[in-house]
C-alpha positions as CSV (number, residue, x, y, z in Angstrom):
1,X,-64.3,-55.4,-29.0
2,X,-62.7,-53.8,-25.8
3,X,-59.4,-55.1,-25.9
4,X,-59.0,-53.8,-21.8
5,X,-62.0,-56.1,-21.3
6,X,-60.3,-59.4,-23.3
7,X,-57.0,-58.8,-21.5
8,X,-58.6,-58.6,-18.0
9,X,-60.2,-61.9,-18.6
10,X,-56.7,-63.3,-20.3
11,X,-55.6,-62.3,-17.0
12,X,-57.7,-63.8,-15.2
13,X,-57.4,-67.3,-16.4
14,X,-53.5,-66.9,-16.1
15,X,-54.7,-65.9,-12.2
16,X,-56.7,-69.3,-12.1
17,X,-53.1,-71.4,-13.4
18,X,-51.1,-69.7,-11.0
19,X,-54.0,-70.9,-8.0
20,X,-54.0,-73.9,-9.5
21,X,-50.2,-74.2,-9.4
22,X,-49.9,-73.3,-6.0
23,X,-52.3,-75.7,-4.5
24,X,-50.4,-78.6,-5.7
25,X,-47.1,-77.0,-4.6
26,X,-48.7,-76.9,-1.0
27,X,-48.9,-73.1,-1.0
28,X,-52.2,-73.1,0.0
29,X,-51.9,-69.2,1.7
30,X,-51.0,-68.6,-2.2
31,X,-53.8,-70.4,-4.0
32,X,-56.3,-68.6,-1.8
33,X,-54.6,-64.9,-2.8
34,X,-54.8,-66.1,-6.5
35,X,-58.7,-67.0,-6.5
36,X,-59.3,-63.8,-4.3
37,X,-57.3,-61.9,-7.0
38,X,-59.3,-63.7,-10.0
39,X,-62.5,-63.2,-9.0
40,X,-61.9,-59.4,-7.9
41,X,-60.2,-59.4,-11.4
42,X,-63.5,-60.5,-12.6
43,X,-65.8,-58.9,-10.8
44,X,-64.1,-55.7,-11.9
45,X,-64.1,-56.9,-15.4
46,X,-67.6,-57.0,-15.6
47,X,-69.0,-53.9,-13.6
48,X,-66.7,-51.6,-15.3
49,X,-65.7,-53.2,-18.8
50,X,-68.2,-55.2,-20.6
51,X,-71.0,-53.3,-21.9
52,X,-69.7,-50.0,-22.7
């Protein structure tokens, strides 16, 4: 198991809750950085990391 590869998702999903978090605080400028940053995150994750 990659452990670089389970932490990137790990951080992912913590990426997602802080979205998630800003939306209902309003901070939609936020929330839209967060899912950018989650799905580069993942993108990332799966080029590079999975399948080594």
């Amino acid at each position: 198991m990659n452990a670089l590869a389970v932490v990137s998702a790990a951080f992912a999903v913590f990426l997602f809750v802080v979205a998630l978090f800003a939306m209902t605080a309003g901070e939609l400028r936020g929330a839209g950085l967060a899912f950018l940053s989650a799905s580069l995150v993942i993108y990332l994750r799966e080029k590079h990391l999975v399948g080594e």
